[in-house]
N, CA, C and O atoms as a GROMACS GRO file, in nm:
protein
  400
    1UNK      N    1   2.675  -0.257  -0.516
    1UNK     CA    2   2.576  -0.202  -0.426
    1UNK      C    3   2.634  -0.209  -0.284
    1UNK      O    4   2.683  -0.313  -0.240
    2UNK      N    5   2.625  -0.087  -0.210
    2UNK     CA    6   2.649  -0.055  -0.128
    2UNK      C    7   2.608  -0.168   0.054
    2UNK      O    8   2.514  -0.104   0.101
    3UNK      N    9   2.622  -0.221   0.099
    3UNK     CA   10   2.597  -0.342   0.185
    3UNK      C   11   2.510  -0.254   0.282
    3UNK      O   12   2.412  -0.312   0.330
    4UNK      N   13   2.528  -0.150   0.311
    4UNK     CA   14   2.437  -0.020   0.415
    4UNK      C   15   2.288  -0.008   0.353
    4UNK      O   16   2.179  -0.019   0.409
    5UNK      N   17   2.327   0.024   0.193
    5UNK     CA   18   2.205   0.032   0.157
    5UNK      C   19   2.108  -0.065   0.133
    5UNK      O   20   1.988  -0.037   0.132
    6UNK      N   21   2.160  -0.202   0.108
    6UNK     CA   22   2.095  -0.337   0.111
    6UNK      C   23   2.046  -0.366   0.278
    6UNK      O   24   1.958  -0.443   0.317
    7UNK      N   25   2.119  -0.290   0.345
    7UNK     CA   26   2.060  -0.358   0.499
    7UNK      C   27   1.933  -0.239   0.537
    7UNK      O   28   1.832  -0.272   0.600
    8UNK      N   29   1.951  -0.136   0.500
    8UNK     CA   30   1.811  -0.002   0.501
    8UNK      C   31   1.730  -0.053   0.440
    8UNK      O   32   1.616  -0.054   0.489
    9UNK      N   33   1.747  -0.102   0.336
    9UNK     CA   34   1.621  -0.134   0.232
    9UNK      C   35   1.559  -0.224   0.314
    9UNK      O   36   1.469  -0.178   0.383
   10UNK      N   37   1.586  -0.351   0.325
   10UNK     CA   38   1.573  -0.497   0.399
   10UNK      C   39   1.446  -0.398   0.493
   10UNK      O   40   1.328  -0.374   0.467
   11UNK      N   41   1.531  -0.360   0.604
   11UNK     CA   42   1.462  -0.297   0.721
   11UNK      C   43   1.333  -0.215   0.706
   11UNK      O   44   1.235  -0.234   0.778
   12UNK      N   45   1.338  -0.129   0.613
   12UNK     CA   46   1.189  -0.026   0.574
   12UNK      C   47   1.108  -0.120   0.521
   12UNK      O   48   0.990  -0.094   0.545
   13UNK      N   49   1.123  -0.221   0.459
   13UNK     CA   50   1.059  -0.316   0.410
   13UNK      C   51   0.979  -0.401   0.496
   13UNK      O   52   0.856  -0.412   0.488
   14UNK      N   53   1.069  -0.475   0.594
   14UNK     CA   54   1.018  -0.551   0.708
   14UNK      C   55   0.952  -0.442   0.809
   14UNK      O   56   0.854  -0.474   0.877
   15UNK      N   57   1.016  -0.298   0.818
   15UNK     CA   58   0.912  -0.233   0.869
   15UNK      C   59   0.753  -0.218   0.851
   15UNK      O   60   0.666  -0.235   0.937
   16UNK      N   61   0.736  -0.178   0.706
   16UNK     CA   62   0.654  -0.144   0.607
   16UNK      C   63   0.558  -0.252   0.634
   16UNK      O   64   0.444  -0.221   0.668
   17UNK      N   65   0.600  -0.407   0.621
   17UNK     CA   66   0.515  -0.525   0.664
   17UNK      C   67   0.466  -0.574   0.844
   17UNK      O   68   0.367  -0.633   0.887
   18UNK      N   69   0.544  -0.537   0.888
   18UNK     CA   70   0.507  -0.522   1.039
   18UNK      C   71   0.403  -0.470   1.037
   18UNK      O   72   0.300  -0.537   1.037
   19UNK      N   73   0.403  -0.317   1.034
   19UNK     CA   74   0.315  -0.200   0.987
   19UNK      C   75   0.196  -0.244   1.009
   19UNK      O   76   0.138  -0.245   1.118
   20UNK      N   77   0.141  -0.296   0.865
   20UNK     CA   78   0.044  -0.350   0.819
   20UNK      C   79  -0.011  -0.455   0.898
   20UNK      O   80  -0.130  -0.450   0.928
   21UNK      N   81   0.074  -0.565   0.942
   21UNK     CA   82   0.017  -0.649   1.009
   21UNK      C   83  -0.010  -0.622   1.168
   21UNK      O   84  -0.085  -0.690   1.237
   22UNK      N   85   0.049  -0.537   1.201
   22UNK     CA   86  -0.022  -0.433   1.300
   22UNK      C   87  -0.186  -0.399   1.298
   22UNK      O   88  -0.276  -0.452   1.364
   23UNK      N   89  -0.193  -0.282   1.193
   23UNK     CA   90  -0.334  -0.300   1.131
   23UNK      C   91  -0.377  -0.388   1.118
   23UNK      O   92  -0.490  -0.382   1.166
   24UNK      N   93  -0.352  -0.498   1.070
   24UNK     CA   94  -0.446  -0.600   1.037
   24UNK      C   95  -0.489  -0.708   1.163
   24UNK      O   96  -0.590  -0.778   1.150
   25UNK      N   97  -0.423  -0.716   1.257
   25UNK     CA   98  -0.434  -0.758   1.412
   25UNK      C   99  -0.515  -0.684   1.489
   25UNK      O  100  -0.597  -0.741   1.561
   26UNK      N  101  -0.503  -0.548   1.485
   26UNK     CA  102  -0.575  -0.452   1.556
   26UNK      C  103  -0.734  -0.442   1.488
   26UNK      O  104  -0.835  -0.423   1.557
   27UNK      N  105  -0.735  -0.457   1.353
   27UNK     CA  106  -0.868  -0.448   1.296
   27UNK      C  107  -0.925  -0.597   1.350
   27UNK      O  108  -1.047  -0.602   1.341
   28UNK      N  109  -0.882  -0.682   1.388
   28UNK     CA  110  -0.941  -0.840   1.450
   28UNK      C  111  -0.955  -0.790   1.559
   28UNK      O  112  -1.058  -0.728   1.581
   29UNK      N  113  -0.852  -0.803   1.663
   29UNK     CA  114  -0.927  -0.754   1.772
   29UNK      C  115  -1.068  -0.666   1.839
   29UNK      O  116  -1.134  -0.674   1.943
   30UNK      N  117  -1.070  -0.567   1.698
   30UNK     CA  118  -1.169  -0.465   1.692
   30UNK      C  119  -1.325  -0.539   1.700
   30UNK      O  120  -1.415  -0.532   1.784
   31UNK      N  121  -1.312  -0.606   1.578
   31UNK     CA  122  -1.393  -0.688   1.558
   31UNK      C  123  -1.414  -0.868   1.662
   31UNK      O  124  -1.503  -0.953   1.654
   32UNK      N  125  -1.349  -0.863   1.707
   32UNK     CA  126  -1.391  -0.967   1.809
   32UNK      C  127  -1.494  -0.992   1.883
   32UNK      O  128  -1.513  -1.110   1.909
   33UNK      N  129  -1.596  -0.883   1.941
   33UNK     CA  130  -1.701  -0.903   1.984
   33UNK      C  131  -1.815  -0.937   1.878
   33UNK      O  132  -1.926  -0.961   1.926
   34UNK      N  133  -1.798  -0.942   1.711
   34UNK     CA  134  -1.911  -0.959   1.643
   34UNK      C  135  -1.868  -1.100   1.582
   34UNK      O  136  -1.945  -1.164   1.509
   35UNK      N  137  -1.719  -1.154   1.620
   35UNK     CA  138  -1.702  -1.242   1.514
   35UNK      C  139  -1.682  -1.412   1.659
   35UNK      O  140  -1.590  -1.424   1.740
   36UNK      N  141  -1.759  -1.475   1.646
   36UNK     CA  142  -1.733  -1.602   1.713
   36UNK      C  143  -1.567  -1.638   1.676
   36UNK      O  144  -1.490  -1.632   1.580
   37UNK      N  145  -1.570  -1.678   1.808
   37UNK     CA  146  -1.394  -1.722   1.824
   37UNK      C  147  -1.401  -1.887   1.731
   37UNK      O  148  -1.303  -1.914   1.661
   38UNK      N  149  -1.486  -1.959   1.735
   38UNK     CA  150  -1.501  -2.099   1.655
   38UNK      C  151  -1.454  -2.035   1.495
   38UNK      O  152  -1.372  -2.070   1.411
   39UNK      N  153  -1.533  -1.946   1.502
   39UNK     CA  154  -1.472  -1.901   1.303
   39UNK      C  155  -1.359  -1.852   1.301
   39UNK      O  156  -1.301  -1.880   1.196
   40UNK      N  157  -1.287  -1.776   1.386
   40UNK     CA  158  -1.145  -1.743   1.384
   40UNK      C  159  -1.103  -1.884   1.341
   40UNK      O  160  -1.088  -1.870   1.220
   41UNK      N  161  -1.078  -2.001   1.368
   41UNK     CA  162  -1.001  -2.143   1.410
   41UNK      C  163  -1.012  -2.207   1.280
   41UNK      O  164  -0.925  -2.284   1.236
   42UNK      N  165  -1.147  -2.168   1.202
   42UNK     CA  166  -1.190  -2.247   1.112
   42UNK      C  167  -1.152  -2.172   0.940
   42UNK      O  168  -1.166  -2.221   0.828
   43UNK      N  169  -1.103  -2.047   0.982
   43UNK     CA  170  -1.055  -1.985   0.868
   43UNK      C  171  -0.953  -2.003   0.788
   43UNK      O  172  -0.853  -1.979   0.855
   44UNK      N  173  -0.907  -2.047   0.632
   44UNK     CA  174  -0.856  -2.098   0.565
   44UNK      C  175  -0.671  -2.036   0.571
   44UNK      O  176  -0.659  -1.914   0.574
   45UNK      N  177  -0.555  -2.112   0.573
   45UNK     CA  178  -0.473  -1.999   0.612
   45UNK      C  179  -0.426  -1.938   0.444
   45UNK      O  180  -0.367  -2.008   0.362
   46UNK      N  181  -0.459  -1.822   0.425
   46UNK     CA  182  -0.411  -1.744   0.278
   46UNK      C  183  -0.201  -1.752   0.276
   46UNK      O  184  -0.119  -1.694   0.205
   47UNK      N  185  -0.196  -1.780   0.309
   47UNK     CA  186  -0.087  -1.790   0.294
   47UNK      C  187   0.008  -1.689   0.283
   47UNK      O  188  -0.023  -1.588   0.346
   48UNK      N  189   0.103  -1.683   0.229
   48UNK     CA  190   0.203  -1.570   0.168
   48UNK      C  191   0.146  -1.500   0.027
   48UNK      O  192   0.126  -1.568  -0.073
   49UNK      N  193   0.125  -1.368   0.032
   49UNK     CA  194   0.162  -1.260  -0.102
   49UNK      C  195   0.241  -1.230  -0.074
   49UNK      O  196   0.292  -1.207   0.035
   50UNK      N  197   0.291  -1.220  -0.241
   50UNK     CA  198   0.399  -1.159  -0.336
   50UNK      C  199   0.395  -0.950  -0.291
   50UNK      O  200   0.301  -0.871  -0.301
   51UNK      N  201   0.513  -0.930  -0.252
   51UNK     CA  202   0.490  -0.754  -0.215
   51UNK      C  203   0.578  -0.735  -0.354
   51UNK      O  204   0.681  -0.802  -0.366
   52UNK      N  205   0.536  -0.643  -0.460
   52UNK     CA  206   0.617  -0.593  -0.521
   52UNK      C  207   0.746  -0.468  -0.522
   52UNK      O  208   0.736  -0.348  -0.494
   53UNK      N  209   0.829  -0.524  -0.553
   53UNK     CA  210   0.928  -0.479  -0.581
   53UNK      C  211   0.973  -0.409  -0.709
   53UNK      O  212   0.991  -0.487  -0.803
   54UNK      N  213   0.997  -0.274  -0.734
   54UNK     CA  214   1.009  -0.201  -0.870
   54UNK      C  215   1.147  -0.118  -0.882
   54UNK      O  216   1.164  -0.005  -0.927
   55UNK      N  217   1.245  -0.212  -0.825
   55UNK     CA  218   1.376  -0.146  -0.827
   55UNK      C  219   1.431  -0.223  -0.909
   55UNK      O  220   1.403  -0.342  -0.926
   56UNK      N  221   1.507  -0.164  -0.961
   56UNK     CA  222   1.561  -0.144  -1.155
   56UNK      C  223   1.701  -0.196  -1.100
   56UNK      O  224   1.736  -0.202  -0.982
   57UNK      N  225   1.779  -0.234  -1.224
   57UNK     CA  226   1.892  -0.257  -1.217
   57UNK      C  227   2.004  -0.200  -1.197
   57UNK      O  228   2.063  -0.156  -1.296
   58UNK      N  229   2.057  -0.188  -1.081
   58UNK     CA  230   2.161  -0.075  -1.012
   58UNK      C  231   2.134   0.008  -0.937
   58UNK      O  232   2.219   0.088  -0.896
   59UNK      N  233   1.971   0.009  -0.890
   59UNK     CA  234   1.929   0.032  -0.707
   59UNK      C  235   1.916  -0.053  -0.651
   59UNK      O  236   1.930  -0.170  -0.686
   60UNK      N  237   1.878   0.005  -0.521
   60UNK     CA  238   1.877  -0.059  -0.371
   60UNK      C  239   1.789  -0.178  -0.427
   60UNK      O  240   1.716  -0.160  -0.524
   61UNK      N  241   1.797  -0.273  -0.377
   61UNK     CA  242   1.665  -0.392  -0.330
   61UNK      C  243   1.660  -0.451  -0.470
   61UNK      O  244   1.581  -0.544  -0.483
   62UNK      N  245   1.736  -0.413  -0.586
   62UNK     CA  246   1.713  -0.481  -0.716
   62UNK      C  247   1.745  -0.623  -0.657
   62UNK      O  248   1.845  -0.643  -0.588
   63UNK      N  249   1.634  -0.742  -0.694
   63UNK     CA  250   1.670  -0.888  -0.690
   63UNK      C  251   1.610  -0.941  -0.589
   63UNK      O  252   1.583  -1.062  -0.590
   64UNK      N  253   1.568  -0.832  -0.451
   64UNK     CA  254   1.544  -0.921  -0.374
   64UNK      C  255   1.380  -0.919  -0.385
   64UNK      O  256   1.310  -0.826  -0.427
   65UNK      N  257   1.333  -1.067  -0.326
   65UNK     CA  258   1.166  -1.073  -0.334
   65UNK      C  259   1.154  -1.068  -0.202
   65UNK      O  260   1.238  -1.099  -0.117
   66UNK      N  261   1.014  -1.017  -0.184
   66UNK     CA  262   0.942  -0.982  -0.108
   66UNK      C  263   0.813  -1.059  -0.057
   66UNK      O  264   0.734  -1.084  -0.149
   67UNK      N  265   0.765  -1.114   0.102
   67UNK     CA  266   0.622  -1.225   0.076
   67UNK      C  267   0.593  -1.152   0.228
   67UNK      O  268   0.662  -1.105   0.318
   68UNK      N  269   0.483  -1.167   0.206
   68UNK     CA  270   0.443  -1.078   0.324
   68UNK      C  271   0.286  -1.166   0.384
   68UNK      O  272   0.214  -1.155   0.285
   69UNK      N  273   0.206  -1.241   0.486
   69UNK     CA  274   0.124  -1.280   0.562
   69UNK      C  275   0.070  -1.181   0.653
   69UNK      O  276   0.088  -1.203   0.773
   70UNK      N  277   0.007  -1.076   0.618
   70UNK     CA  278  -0.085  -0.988   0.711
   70UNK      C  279  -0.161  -1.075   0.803
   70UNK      O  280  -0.108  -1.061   0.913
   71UNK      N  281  -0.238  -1.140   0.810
   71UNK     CA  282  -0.371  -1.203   0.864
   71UNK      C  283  -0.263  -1.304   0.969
   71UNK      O  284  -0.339  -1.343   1.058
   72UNK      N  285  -0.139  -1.357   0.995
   72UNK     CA  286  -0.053  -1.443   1.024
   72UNK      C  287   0.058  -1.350   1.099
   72UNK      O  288   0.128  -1.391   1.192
   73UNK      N  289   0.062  -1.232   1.052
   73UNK     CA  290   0.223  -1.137   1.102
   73UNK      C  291   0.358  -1.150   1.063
   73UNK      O  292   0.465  -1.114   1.112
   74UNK      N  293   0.323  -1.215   0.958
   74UNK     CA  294   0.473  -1.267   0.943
   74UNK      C  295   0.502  -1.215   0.804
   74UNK      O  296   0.408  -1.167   0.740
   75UNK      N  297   0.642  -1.222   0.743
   75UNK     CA  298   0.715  -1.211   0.623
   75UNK      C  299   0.841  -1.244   0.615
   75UNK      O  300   0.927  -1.241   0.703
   76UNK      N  301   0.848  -1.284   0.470
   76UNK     CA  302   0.973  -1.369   0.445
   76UNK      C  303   1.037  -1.318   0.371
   76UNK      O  304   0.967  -1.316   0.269
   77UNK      N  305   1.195  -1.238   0.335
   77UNK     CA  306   1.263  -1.158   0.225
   77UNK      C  307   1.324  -1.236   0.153
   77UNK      O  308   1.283  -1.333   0.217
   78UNK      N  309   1.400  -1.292   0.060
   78UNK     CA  310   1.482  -1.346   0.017
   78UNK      C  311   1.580  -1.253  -0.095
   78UNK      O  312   1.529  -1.193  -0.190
   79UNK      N  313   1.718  -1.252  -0.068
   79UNK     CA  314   1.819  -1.199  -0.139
   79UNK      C  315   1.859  -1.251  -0.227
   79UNK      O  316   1.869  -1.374  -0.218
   80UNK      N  317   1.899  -1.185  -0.353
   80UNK     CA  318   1.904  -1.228  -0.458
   80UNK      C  319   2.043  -1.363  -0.464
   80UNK      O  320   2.045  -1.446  -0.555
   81UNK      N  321   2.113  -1.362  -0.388
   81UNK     CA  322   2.209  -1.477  -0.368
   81UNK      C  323   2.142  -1.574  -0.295
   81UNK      O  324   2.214  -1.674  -0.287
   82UNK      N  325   2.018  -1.591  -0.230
   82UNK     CA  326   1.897  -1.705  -0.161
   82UNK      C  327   1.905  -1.685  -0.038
   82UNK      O  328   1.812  -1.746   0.013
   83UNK      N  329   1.976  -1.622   0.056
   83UNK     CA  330   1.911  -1.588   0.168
   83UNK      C  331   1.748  -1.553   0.223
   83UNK      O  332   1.671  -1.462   0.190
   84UNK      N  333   1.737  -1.646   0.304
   84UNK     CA  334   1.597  -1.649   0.346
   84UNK      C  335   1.592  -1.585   0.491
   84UNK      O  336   1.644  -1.636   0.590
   85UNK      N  337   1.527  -1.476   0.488
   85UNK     CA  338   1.520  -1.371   0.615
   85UNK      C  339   1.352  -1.414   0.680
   85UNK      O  340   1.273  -1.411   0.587
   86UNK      N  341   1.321  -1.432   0.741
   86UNK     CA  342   1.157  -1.468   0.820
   86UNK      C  343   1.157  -1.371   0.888
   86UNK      O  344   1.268  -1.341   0.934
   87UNK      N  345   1.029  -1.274   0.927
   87UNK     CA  346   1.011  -1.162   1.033
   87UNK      C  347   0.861  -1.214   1.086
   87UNK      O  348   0.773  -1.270   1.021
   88UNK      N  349   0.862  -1.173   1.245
   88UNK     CA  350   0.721  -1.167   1.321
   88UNK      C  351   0.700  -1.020   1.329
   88UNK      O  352   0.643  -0.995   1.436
   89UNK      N  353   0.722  -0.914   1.260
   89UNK     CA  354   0.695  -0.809   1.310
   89UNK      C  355   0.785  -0.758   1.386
   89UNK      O  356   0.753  -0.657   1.448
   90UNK      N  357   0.944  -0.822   1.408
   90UNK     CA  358   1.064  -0.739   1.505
   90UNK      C  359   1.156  -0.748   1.408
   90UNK      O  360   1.260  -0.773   1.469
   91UNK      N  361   1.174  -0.744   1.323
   91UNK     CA  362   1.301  -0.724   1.245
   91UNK      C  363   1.308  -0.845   1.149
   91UNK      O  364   1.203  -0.901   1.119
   92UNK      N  365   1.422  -0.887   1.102
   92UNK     CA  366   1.437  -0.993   0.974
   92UNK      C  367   1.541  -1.084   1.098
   92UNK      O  368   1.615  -1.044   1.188
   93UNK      N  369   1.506  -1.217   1.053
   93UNK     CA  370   1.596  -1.298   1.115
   93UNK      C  371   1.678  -1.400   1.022
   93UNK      O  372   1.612  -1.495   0.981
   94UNK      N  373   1.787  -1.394   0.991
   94UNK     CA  374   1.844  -1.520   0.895
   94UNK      C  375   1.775  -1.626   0.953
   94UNK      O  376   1.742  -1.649   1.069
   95UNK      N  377   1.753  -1.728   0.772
   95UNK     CA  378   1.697  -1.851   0.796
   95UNK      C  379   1.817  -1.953   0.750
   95UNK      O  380   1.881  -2.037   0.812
   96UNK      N  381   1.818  -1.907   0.612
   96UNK     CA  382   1.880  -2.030   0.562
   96UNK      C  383   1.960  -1.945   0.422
   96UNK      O  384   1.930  -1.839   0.368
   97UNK      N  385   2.031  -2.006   0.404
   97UNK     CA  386   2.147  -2.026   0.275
   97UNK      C  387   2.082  -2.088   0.136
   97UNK      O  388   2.015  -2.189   0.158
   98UNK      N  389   2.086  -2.059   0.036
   98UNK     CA  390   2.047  -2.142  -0.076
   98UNK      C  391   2.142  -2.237  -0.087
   98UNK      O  392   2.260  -2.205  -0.074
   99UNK      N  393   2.108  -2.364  -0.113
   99UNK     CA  394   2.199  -2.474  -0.144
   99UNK      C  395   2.290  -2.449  -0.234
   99UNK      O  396   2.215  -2.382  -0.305
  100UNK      N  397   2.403  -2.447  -0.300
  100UNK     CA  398   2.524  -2.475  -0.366
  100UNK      C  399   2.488  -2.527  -0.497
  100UNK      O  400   2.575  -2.561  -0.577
   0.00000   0.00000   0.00000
């Protein structure tokens, strides 16, 4: 697999989740005048979903997983060799290496 096409994929992806958490920031804000700021603080954090991935063996993005935090802005990629990528909504940032 092509290293161009593993770095496009990565990117539309972390785009794709930005995106959303765009929307999903902008729909809070929207709603801010009906929702007390005390319940914002007190809301449970959902954590990371699973984004599926349906690339087959011998396309783009086969292997890598996908976690995505709308309500938070954030997402985490991981490559099928364990690279851990974290995004706020500006791109993917290396985290970490899988241990040996």
């Amino acid at each position: 697999m092509k290293p161009t096409i593993v770095i496009a994929t990565i990117a539309l992806l972390a785009g794709g989740a930005g995106t959303a958490a765009q929307a999903s920031d902008h729909e809070r804000r929207h709603d801010h005048d009906r929702t007390p700021s005390a319940d914002k603080t007190q809301r449970p954090d959902r954590g990371m979903q699973v984004v599926g991935n349906p690339a087959q063996a011998g396309e783009p993005g086969h292997g890598w997983r996908y976690f995505t935090d709308p309500a938070a802005r954030r997402a985490v990629v991981i490559s099928p060799q364990g690279d851990y990528y974290y995004s706020r909504g500006r791109g993917l940032d290396w985290v970490t290496r899988a241990a040996a």
